[in-house]
C-alpha positions in Angstrom: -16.3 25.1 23.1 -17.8 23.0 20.1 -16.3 24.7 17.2 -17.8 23.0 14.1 -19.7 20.1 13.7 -21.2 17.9 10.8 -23.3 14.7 10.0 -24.2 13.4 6.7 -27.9 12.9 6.2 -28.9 9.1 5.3 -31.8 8.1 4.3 -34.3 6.0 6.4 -33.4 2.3 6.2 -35.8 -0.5 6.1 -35.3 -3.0 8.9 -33.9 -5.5 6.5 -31.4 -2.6 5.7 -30.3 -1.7 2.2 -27.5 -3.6 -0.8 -24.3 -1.5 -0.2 -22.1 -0.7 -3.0 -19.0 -1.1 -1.4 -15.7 -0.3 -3.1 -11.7 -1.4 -2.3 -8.6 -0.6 -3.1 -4.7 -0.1 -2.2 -1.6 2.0 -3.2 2.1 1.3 -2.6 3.6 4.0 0.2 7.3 2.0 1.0 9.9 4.2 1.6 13.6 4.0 0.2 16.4 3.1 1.5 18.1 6.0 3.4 15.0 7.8 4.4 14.3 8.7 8.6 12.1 6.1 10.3 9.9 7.4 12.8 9.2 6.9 16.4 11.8 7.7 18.4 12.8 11.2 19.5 16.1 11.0 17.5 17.4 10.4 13.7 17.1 6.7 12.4 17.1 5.5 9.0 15.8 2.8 6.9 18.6 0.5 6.4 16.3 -2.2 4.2 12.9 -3.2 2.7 11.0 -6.0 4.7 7.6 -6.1 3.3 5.5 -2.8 1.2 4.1 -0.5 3.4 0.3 0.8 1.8 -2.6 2.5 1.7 -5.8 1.0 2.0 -9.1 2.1 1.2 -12.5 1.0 1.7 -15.8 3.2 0.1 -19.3 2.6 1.6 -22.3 3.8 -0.2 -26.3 3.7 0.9 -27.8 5.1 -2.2 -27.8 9.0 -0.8 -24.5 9.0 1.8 -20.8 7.8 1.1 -18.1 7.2 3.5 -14.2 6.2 3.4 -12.2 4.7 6.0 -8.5 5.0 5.0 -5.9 2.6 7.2 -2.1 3.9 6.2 0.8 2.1 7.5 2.6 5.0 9.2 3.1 6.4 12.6 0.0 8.4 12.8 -2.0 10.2 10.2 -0.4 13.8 10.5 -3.3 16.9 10.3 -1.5 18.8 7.5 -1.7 15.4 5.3 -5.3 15.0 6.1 -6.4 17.7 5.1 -4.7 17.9 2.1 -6.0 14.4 0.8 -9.5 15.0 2.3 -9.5 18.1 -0.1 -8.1 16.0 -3.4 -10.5 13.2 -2.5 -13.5 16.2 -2.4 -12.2 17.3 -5.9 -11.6 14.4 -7.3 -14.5 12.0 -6.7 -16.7 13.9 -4.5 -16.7 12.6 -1.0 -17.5 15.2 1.6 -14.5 16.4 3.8 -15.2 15.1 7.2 -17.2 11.9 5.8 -13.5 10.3 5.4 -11.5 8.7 8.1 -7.8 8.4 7.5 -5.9 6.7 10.0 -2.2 5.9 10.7 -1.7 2.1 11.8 1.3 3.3 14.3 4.1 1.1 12.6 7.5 2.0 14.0 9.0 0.8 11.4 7.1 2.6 8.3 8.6 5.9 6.6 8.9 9.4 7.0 6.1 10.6 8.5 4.0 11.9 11.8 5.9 14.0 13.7 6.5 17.4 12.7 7.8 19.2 9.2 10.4 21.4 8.2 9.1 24.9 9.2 7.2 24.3 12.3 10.0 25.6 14.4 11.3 28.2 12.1 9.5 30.9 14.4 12.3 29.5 17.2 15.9 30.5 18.0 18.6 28.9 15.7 19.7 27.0 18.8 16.0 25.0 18.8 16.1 24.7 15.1 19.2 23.1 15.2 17.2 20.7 18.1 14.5 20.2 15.9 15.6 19.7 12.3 18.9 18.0 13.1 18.4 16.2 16.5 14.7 14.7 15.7 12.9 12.7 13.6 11.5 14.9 11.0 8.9 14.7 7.9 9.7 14.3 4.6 8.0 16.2 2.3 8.3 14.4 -0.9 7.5 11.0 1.0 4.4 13.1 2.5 3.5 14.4 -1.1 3.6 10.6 -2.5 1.3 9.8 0.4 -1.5 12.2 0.0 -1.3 11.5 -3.8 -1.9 7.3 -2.8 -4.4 7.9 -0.8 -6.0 10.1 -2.8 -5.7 7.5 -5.9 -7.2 4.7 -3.3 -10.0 6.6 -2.2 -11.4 7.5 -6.3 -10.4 4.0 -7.1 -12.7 2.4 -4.3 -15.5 4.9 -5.1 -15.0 4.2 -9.1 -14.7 0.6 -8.3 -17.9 0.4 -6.3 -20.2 -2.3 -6.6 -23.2 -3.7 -4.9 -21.9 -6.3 -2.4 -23.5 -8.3 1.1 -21.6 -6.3 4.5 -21.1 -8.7 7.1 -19.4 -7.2 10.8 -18.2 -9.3 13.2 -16.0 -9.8 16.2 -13.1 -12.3 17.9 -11.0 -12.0 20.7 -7.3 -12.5 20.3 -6.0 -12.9 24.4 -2.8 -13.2 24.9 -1.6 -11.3 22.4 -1.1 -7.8 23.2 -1.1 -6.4 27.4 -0.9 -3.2 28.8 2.8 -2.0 29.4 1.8 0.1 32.6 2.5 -1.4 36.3 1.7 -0.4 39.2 5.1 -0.5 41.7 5.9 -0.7 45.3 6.9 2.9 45.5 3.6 3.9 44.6 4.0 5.1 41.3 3.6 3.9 37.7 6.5 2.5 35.3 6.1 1.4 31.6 8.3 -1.6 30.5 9.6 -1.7 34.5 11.7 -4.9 33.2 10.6 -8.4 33.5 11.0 -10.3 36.7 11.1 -6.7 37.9 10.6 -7.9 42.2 9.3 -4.3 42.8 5.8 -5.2 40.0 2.7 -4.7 42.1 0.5 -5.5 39.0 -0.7 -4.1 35.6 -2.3 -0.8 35.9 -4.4 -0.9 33.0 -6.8 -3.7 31.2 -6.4 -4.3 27.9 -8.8 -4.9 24.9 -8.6 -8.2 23.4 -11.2 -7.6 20.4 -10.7 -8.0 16.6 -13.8 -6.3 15.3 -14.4 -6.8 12.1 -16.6 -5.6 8.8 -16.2 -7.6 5.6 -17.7 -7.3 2.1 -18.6 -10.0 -0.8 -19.4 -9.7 -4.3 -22.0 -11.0 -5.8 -20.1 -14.3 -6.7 -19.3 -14.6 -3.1 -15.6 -13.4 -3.0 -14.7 -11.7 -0.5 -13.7 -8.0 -1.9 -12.6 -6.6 1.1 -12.3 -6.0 4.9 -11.8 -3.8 8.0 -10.2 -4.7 10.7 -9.8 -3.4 14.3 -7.5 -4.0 17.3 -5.7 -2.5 20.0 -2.2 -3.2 20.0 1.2 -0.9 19.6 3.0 -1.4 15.7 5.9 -1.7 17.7 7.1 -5.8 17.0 9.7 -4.3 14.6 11.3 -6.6 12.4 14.7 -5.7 10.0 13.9 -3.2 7.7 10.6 -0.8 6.6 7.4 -2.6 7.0 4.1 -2.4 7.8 5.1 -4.2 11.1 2.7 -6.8 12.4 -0.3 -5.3 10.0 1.8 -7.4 7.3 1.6 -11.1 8.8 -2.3 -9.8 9.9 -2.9 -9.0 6.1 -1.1 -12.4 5.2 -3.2 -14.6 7.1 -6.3 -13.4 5.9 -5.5 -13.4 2.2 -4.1 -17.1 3.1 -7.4 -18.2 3.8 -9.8 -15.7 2.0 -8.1 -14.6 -1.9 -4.8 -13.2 -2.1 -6.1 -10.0 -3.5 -8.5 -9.0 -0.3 -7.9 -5.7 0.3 -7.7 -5.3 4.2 -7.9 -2.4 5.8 -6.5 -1.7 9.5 -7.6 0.7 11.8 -5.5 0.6 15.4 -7.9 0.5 17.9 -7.2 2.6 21.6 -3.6 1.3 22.3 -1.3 4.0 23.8 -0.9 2.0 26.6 -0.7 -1.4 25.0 1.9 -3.5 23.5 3.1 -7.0 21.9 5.3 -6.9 25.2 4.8 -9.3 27.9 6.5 -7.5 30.8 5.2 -10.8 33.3 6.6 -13.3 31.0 9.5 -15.0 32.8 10.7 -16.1 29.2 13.3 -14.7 27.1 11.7 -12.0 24.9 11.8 -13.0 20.8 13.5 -11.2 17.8 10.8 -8.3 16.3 10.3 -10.2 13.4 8.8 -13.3 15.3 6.7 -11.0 17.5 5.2 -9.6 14.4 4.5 -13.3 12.7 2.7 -13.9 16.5 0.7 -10.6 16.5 -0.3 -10.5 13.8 -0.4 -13.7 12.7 -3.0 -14.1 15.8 -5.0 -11.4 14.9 -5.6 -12.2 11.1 -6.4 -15.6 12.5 -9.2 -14.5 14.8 -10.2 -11.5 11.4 -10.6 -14.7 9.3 -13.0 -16.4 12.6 -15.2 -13.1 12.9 -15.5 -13.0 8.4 -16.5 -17.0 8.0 -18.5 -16.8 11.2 -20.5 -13.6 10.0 -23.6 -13.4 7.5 -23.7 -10.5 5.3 -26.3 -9.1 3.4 -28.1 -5.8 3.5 -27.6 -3.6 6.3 -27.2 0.8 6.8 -27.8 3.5 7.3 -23.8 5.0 5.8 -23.0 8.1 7.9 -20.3 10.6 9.4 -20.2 12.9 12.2 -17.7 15.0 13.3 -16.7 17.7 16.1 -14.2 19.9 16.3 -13.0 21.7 20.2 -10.0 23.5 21.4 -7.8 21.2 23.9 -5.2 23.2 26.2 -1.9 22.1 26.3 0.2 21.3 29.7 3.2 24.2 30.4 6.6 23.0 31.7 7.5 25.1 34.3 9.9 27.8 34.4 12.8 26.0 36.6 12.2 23.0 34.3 12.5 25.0 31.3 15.6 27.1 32.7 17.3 23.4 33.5 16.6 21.7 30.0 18.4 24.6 28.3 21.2 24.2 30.3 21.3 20.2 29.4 20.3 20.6 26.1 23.7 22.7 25.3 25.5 19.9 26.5 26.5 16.7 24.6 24.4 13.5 25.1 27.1 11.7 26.5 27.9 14.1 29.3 24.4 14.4 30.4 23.3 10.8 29.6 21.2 10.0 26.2 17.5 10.1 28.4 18.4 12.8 30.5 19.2 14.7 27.1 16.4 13.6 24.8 14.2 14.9 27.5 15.5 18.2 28.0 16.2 18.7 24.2 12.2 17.8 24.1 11.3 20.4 26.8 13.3 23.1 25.0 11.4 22.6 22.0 8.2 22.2 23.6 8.7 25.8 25.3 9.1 26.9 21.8 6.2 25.2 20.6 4.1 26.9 23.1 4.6 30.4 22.1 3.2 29.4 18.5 0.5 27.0 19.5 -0.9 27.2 23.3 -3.7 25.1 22.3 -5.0 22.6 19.8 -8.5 22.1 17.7 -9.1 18.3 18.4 -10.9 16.4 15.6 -12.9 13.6 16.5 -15.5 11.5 13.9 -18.0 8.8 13.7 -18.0 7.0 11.0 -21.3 4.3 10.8 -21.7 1.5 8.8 -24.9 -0.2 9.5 -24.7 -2.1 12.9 -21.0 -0.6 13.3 -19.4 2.3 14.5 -15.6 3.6 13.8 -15.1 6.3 16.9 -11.8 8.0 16.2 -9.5 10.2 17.3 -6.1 11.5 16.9 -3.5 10.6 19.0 -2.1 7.4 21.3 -5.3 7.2 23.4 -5.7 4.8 26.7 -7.1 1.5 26.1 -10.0 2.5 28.9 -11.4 5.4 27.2 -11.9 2.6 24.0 -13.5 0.2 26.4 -16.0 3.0 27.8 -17.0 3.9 23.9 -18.0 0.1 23.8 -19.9 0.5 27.2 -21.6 3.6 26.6 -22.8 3.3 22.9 -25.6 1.2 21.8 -24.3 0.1 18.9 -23.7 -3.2 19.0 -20.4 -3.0 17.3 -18.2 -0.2 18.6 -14.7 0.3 17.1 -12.5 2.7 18.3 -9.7 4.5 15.9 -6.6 5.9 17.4 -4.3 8.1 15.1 -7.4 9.3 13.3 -7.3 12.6 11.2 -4.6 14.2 13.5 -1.2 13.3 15.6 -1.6 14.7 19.5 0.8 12.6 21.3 -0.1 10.5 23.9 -3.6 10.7 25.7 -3.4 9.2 29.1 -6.2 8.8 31.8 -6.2 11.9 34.4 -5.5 8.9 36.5 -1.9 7.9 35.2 -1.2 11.8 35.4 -2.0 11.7 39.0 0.0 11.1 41.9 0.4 7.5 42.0 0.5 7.3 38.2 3.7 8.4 36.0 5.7 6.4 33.3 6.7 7.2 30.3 3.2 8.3 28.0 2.9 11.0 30.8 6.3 12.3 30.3 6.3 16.4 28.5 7.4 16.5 25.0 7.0 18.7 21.7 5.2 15.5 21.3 3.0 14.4 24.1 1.6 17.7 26.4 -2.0 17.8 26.5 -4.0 18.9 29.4 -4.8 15.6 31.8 -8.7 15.6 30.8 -8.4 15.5 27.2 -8.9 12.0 27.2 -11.9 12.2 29.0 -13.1 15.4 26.9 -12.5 13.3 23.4 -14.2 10.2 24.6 -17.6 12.8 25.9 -17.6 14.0 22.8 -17.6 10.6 20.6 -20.0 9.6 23.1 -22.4 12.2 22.1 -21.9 11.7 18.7 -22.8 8.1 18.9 -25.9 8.4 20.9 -26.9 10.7 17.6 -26.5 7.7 15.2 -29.0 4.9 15.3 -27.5 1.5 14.6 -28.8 0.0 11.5 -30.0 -4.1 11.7 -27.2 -7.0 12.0 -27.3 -9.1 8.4 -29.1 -12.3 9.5 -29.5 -16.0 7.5 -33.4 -16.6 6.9 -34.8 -18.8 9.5 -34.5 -22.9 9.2 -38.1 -24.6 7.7 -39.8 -25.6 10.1 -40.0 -29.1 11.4 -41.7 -31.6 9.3 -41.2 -35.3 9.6 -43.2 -36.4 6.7 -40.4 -37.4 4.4 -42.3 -35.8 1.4 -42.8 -32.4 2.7 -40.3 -29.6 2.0 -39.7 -29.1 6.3 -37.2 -30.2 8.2 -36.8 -33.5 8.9 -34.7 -36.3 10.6 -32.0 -37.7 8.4 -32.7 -41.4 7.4 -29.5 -42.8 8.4 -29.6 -41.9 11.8 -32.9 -41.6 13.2 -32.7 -45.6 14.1 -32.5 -47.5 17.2 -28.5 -49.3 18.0 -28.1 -52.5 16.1 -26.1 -55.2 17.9 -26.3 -58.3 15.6 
């Protein structure tokens, strides 16, 4: 059932579109030195300080609608933190609610955030508390305060920073770069990471999506201000130490060639089955920090393509549309439940460290669903002219991302995973099935929705696209027509080369 539901109302644009004021700006989110680092199911610290994790926002305004698009370098973009920034950013400089998209770039290596908080288990037994707050990775609430308070800073600094500037959107493709972890096996099921040279590999059971879509802006002396920045790819080529993983060397390569002060923002496009991982390669795997440099070093390379190769100028409409639905999540049965308590009181060592995490996750799952049987899903469209930013919360399949782009008539279609909310992994009904499997279908306080969210989710941003109309792709002005009197003002043959060979 559609619970709420909102657009912005922009005004009608002119086919040559409208000047944009467009505003940028970043905050500093890195994490000390002793704080948990998320994305595992277990405690891990921060040990060191690679490179600043950030905020980055971007601020689009038509003249009567305004929009922010927020990248953060964390795990994912947790509800509770949404919703508290959304409502400073309302306060503070007056940006509707659900016209700003805030999503988490899925570093592994970034700081305490997006997975649960102190309190959400306190309606448990002691014996799952002691699961939850000692045995996982858990939000810090201090951290999280800092990070609302950036982003909320960004945001009014874009807004208060805006200025007329051209908008350009483009796209690249970056192959070989980031493939699909899932494989189809001999026994008829589905592994992630199966191992390379693996003999029992069938083949990949999933595509990838190989786009770098792109939206930059330039002042009016033709700097480049700022840009977004879309692909599908895992934040998982973890170097040594807290970083914004490959998003860094991504950022690096574009202020290399464009200004050193671009601000770039990165929203992670459909990716929960995609990583920097080449399970096929029969080569020796490199360290995390040279994965990053390659990622993301490959993607700023093909951002920096897309923003030289676009023209910008005029364009809109600016608009957001959201809906809001309740999402079931899947039960553990009652043997599996009875037999995950049993491991769980156990020691990781005598049960084996998967076996437990597992069982320590179905325990507090089983709690979790006594609180919160269901879910309210968020998904938003976010348009900027010729482009739309479809997102959703959560580590969705790279094929729902690729059916957006199929089934909207924008011309640019960027989809946003870990937007506005954290729900786990959302597979295809298809990998839930009975040749499917691996480990994004696995039950967790993490992962457990029903097998057609997915599909639900990508129906809905479907809908919400077909109720946006794309605005018009920024053009040049045509060439002068063809003229070869060498006094006109045409176009003309150049007088150096418009002679026969000379041989003597």
């Amino acid at each position: 059932m559609l619970l709420a539901g909102l657009s912005t109302h922009s005004r009608v644009v002119a086919a040559d579109g409208v000047k944009l004021k467009v505003g940028f700006a970043e905050r500093d989110i890195t994490p000390e030195v002793g704080m948990e680092k998320p994305g595992g199911y277990g405690k891990s610290y921060i040990q060191s300080i690679h490179d600043p994790c950030k905020v980055r926002a971007s601020v689009f305004d038509d003249g009567s609608s305004k929009v922010a698009i927020v990248g953060i370098d964390a795990l994912t973009a947790p509800e509770y933190l949404v919703s508290a920034a959304r409502d400073g950013i309302a306060k503070r400089c007056g940006i509707e609610r659900y016209s700003v998209m805030i999503a988490g770039s899925h570093s592994h290596s970034s700081g305490p955030i997006g997975m649960f908080r102190h309190g959400d288990y306190d309606h448990a037994s002691e014996f799952v508390q002691k699961l939850a707050y000692e045995h996982s990775t858990v939000d810090d609430a201090v951290y999280a305060d800092k990070v609302v308070a950036a982003i909320v800073d960004a945001v009014c600094a874009a807004h208060d920073g805006r200025e007329a500037m051209d908008v350009g959107v483009g796209k690249m493709l970056a192959e070989d770069v980031a493939y699909n972890r899932r494989f189809r096996m001999k026994n008829g099921l589905t592994y992630t990471h199966p191992g390379q040279g693996n003999p029992d590999i069938v083949a990949p059971a999933g595509p990838t999506d190989p786009e770098v879509g792109v939206v930059g802006a330039w002042d009016a002396e033709g700097n480049l201000k700022g840009a977004i920045v879309n692909f599908a790819c895992h934040g998982t080529a973890s170097g040594p130490g807290s970083s914004a993983n490959w998003i860094y060397y991504m950022e690096q390569a574009i202020r290399g060639v464009l200004g050193k002060d671009v601000v770039v923002v990165f929203t992670p496009g459909f990716s929960g089955n995609v990583t920097q991982v080449d399970n096929l390669s029969p080569y020796a795997r490199e360290s995390g920090d040279d994965q990053s440099r390659f990622v993301g070093g490959n993607v700023g390379a093909e951002a920096v393509r897309a923003l030289l190769s676009m023209h910008a100028g005029p364009t809109g409409p600016v608009a957001a549309k959201h809906a809001i639905f309740e999402i079931a999540r899947r039960k553990p049965s009652p043997e599996k439940v009875r037999r995950a308590y049993e491991l769980a009181k156990k020691s990781p060592e005598e049960v084996g460290s998967t076996d437990w995490t597992f069982a320590k996750e179905t325990v507090m799952l089983d709690a979790l669903l006594k609180k919160a049987p269901k879910v309210n899903c968020e998904v938003q469209t976010i348009q900027i002219g010729p482009a739309v930013f479809a997102g959703a919360g959560g580590e969705i399949f790279v094929e729902f991302g690729l059916r957006l782009k199929q089934e909207s008539a924008f011309p640019f279609v960027f989809p946003v995973s870990f937007a506005n909310m954290s729900l786990g992994y959302v597979p295809t009904e298809r990998a839930l099935g009975s040749n499917g499997g691996g480990y994004e279908t696995r039950l967790s306080s993490y992962t457990n929705l029903v097998p057609d969210a997915g599909t639900r989710m990508t129906d809905h941003l479907v809908a919400l696209m077909a109720s946006m109309k794309p605005g018009p792709i920024p053009e040049p002005g045509p060439a002068l027509p063809f003229n070869p009197d060498p006094n006109s003002s045409g176009s003309k043959p150049w007088s150096y080369g418009n002679q026969p060979p000379e041989v003597q």
